[in-house]
Biopython code that builds the backbone (N, CA, C, O; Angstrom):
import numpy as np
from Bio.PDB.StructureBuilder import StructureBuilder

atoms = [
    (1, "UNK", "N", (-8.420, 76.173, -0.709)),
    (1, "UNK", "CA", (-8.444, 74.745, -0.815)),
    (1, "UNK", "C", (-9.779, 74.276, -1.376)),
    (1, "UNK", "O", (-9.768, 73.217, -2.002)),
    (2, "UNK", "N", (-11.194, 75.084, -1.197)),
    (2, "UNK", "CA", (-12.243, 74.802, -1.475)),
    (2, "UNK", "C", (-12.383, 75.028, -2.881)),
    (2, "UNK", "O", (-13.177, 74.294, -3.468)),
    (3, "UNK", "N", (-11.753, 75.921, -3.557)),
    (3, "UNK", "CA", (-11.667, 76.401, -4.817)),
    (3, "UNK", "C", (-10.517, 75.461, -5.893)),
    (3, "UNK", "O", (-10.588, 75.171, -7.087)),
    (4, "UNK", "N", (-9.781, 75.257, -5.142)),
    (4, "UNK", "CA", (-8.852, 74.570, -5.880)),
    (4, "UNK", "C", (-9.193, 72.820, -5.737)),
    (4, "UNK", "O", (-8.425, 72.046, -6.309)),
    (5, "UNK", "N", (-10.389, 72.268, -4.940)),
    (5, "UNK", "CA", (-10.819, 70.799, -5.074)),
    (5, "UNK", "C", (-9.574, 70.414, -4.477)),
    (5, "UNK", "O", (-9.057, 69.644, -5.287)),
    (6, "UNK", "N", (-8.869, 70.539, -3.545)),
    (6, "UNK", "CA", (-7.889, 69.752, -2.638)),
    (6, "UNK", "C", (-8.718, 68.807, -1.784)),
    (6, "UNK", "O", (-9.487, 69.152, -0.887)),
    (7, "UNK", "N", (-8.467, 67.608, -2.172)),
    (7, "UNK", "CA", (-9.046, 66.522, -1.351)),
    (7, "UNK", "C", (-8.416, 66.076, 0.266)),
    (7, "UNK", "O", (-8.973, 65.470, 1.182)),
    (8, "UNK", "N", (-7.302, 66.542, 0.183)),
    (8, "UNK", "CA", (-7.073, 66.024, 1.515)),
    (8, "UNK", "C", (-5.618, 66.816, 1.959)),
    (8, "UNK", "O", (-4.641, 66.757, 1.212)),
    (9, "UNK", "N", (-5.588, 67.467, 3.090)),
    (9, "UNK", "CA", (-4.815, 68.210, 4.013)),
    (9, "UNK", "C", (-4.239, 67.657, 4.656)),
    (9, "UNK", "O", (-4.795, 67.046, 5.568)),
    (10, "UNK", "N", (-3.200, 67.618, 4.532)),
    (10, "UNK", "CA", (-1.997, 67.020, 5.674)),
    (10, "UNK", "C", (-1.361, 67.961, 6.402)),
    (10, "UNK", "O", (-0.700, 68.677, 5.649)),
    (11, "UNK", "N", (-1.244, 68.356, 7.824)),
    (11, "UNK", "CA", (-0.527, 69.266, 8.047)),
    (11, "UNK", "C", (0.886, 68.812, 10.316)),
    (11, "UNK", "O", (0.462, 67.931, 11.064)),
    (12, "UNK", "N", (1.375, 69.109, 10.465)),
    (12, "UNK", "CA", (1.977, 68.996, 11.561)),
    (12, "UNK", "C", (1.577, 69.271, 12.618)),
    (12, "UNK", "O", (0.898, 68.685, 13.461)),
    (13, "UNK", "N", (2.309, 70.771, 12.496)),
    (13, "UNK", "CA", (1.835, 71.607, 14.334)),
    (13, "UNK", "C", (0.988, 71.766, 14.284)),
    (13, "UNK", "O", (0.716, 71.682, 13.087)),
    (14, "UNK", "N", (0.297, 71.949, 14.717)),
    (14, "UNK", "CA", (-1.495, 72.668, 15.611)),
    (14, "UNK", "C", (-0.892, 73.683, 16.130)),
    (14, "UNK", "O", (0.167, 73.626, 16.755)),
    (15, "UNK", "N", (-1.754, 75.001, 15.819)),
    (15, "UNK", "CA", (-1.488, 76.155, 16.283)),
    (15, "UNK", "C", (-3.136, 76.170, 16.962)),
    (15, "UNK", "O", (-4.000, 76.355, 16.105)),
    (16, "UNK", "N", (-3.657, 75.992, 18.440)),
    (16, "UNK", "CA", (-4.257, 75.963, 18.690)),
    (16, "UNK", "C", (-5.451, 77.102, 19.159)),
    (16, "UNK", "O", (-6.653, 77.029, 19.414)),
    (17, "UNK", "N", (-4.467, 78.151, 19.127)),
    (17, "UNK", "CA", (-4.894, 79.493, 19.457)),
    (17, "UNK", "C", (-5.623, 80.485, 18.154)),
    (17, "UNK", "O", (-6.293, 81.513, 18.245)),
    (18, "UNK", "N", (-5.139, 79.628, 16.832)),
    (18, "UNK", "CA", (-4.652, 80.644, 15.519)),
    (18, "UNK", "C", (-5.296, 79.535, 14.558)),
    (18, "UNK", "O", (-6.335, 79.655, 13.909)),
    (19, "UNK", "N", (-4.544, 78.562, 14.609)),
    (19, "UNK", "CA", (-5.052, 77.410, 13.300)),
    (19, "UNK", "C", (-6.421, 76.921, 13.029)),
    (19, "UNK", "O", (-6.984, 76.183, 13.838)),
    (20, "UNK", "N", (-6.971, 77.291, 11.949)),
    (20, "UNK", "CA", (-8.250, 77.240, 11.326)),
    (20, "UNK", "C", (-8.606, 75.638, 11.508)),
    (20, "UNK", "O", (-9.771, 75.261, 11.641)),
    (21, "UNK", "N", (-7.730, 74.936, 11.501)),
    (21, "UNK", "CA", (-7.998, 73.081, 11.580)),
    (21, "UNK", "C", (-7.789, 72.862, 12.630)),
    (21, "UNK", "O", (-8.662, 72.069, 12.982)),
    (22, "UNK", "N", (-6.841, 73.162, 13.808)),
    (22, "UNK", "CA", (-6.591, 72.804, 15.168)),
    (22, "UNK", "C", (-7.270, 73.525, 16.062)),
    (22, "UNK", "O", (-7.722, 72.915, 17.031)),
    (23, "UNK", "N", (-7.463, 74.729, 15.970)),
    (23, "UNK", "CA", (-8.838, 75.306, 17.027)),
    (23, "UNK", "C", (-10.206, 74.544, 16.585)),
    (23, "UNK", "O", (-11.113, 74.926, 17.323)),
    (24, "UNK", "N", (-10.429, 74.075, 16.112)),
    (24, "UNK", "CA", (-11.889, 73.769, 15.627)),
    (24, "UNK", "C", (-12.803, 74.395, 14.868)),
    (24, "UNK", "O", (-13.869, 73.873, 14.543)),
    (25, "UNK", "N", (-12.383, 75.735, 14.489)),
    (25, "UNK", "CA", (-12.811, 76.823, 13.641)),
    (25, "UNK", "C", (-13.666, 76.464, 12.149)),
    (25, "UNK", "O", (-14.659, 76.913, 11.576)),
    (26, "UNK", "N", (-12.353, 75.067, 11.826)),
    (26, "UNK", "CA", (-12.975, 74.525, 10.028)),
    (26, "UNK", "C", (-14.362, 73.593, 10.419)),
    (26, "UNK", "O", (-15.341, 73.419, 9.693)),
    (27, "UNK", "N", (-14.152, 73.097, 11.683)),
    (27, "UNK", "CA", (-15.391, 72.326, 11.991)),
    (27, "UNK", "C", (-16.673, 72.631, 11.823)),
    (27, "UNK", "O", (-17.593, 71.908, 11.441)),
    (28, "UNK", "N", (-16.673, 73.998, 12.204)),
    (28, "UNK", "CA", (-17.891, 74.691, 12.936)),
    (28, "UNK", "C", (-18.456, 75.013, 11.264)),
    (28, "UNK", "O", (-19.657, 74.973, 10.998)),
    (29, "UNK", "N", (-17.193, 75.392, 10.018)),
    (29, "UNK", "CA", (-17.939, 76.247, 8.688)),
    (29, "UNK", "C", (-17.956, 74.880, 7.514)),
    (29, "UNK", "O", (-18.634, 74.962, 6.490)),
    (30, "UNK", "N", (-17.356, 73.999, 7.743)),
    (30, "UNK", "CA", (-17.230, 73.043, 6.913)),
    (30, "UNK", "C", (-18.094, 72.411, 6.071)),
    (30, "UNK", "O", (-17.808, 71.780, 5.054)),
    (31, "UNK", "N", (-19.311, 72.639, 6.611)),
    (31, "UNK", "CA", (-20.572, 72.084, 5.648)),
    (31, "UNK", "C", (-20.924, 73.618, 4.907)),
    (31, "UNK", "O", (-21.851, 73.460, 4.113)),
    (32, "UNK", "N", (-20.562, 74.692, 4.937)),
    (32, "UNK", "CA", (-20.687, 75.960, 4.470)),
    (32, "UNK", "C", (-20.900, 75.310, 2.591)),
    (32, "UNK", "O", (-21.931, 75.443, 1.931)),
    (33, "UNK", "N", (-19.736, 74.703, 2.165)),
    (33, "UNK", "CA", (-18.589, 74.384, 1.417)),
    (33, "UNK", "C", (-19.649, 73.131, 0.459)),
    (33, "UNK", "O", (-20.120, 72.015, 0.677)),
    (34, "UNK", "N", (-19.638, 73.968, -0.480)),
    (34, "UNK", "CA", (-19.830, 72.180, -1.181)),
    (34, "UNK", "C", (-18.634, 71.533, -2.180)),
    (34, "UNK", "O", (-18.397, 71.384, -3.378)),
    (35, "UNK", "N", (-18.018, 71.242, -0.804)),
    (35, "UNK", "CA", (-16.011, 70.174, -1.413)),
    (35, "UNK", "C", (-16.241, 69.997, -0.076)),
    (35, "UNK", "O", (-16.690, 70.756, 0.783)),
    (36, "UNK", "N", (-15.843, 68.827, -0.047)),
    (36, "UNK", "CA", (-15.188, 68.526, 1.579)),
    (36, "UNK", "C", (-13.775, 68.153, 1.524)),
    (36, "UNK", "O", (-13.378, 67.535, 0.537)),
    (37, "UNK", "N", (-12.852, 68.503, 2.609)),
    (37, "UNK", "CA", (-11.591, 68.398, 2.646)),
    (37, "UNK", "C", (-11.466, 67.637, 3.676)),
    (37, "UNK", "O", (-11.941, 67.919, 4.777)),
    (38, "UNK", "N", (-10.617, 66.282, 3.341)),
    (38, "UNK", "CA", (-10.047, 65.416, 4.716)),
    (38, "UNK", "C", (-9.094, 66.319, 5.481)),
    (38, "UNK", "O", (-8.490, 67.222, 4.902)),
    (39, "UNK", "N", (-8.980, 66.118, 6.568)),
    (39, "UNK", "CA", (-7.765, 66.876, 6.877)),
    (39, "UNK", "C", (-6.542, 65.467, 7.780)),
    (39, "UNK", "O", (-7.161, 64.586, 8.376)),
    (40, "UNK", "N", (-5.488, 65.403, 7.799)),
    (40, "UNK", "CA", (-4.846, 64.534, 8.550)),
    (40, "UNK", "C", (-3.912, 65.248, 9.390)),
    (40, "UNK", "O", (-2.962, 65.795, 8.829)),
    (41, "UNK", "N", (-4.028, 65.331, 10.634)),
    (41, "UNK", "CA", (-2.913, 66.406, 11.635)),
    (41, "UNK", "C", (-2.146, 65.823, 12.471)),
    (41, "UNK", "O", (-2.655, 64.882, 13.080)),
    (42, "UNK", "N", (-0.971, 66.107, 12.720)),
    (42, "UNK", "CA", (0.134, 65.698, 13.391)),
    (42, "UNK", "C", (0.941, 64.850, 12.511)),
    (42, "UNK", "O", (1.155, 63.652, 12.697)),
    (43, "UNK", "N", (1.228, 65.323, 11.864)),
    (43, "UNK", "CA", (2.398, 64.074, 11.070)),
    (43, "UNK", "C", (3.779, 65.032, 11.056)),
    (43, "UNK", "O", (4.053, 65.885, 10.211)),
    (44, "UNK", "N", (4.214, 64.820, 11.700)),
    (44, "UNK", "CA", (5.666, 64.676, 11.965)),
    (44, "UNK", "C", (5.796, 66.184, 13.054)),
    (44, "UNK", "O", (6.652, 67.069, 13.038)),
    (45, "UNK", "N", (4.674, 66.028, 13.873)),
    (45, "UNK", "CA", (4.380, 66.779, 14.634)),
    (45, "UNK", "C", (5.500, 67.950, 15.477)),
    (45, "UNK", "O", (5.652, 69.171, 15.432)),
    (46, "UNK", "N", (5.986, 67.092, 16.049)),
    (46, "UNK", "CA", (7.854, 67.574, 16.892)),
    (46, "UNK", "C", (8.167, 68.075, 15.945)),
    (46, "UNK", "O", (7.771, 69.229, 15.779)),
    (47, "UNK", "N", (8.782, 67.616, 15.188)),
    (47, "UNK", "CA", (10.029, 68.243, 14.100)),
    (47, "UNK", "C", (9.473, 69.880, 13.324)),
    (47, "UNK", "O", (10.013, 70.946, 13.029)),
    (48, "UNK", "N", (8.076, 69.270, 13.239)),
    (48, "UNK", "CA", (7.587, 70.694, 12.790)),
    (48, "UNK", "C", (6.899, 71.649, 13.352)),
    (48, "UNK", "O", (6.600, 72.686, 12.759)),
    (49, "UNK", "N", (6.438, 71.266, 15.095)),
    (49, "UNK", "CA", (6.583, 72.171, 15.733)),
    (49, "UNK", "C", (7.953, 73.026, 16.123)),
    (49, "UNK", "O", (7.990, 74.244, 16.299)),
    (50, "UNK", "N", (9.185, 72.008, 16.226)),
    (50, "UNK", "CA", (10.428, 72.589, 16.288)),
    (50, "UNK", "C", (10.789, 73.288, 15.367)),
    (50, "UNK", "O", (11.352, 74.194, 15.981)),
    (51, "UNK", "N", (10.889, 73.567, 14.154)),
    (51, "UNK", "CA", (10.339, 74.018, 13.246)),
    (51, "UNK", "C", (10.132, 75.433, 13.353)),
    (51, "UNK", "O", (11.076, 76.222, 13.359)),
    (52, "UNK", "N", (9.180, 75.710, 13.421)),
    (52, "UNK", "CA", (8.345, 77.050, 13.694)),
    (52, "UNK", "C", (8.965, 77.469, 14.800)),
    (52, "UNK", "O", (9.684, 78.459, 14.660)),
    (53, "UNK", "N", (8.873, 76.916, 16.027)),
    (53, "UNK", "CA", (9.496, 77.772, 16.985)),
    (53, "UNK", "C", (10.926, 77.903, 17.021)),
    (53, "UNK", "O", (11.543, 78.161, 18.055)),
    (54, "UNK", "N", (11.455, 77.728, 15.893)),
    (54, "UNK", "CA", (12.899, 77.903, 15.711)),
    (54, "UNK", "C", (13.201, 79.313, 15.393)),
    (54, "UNK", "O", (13.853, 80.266, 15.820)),
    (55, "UNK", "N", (12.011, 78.811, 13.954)),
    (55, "UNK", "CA", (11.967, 80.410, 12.872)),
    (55, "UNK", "C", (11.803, 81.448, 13.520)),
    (55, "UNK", "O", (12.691, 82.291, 13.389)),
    (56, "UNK", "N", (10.421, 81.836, 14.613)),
    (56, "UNK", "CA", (9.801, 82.699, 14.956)),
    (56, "UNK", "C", (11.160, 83.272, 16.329)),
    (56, "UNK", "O", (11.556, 84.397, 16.632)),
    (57, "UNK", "N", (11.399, 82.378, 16.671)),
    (57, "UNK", "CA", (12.141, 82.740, 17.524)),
    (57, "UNK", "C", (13.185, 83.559, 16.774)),
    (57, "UNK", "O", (12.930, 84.739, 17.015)),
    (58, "UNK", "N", (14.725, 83.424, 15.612)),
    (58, "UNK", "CA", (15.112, 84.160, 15.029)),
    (58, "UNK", "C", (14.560, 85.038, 14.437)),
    (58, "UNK", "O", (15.225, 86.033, 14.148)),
    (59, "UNK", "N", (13.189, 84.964, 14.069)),
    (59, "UNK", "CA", (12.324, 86.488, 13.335)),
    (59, "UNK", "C", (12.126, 87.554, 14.736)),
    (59, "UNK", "O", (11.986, 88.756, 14.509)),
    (60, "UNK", "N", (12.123, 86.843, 16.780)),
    (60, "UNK", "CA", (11.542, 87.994, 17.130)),
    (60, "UNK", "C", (13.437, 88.780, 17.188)),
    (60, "UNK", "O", (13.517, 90.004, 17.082)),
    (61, "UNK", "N", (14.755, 87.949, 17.354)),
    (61, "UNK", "CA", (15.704, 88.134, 17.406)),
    (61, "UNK", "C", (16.356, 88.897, 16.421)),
    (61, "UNK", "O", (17.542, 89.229, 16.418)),
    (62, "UNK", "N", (15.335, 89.196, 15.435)),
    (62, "UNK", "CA", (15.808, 89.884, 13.894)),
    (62, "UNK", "C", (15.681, 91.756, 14.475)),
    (62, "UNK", "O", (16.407, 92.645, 14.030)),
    (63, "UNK", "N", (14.345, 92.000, 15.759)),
    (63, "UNK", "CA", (14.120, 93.356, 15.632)),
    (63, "UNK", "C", (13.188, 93.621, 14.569)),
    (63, "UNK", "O", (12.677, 92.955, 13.669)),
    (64, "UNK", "N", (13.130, 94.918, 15.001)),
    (64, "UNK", "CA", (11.740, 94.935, 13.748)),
    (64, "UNK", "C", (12.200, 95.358, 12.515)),
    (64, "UNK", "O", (11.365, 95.634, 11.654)),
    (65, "UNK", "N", (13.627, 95.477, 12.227)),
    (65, "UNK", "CA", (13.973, 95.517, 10.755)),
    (65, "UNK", "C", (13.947, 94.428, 10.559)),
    (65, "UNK", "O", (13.707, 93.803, 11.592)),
    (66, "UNK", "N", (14.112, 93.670, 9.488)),
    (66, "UNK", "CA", (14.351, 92.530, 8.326)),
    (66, "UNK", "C", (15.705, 92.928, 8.086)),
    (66, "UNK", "O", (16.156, 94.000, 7.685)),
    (67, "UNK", "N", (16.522, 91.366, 8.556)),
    (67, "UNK", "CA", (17.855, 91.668, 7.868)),
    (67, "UNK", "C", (18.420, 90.707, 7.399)),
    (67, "UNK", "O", (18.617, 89.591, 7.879)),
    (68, "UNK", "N", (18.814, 91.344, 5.995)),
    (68, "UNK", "CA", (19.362, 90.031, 5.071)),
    (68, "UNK", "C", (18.350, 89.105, 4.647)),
    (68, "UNK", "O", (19.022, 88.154, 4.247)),
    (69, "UNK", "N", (17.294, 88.844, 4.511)),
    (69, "UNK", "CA", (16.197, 88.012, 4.379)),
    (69, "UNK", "C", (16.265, 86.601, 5.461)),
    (69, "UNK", "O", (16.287, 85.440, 5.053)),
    (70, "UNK", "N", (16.285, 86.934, 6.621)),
    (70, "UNK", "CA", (16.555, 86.219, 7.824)),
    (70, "UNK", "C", (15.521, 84.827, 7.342)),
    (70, "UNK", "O", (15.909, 83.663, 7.448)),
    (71, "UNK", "N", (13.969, 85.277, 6.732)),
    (71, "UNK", "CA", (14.017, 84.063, 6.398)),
    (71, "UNK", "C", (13.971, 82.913, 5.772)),
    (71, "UNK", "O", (13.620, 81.734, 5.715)),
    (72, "UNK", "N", (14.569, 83.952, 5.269)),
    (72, "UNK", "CA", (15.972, 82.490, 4.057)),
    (72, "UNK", "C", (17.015, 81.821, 4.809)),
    (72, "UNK", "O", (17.506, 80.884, 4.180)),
    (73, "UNK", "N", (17.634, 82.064, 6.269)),
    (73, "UNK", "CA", (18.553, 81.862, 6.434)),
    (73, "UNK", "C", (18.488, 80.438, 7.761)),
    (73, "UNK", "O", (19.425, 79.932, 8.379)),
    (74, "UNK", "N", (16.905, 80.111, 7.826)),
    (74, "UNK", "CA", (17.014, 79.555, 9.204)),
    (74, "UNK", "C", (17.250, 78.095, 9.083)),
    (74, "UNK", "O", (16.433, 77.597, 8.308)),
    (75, "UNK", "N", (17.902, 77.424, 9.472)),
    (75, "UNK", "CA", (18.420, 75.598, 9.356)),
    (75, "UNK", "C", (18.288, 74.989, 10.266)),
    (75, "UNK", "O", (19.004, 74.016, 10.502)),
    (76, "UNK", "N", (17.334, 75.386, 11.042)),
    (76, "UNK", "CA", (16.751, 73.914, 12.646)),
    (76, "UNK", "C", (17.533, 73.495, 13.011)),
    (76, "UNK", "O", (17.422, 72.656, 13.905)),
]
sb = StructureBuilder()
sb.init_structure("model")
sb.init_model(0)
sb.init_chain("A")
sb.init_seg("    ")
for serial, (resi, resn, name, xyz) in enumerate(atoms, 1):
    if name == "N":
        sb.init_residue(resn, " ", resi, " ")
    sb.init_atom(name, np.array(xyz, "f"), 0.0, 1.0, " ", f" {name:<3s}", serial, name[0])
structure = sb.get_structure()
């Protein structure tokens, strides 16, 4: 994003454990950077936390093969 001059980040879920913007992680390196990136979080928060835990849930239900390209196949 720093390379490509993206001015501003929009994103949903917060992965709070993992996410570089929702743990606080981008906070801490952000002046590293000479671009600054807005970031805007939670927009349409539910739906796209539901979302993810839809997918992941059919990916742990897949087994550890891949079948059929499971995820191509998931519809919330």
């Amino acid at each position: 994003m720093v390379q490509a001059r993206i001015a501003k980040l929009y994103y949903g879920a917060d992965d709070l454990k993992n996410g570089i913007f929702s743990s606080g992680v981008f906070d801490k390196v952000k002046n590293l950077f000479n671009h600054r990136i807005e970031v805007e979080a939670g927009l349409l928060a539910q739906p796209a936390s539901a979302m993810l835990s839809g997918f992941f849930r059919a990916r742990r239900g897949a087994g550890a093969v891949e079948r059929d390209g499971l995820e191509n196949r998931y519809t919330g």
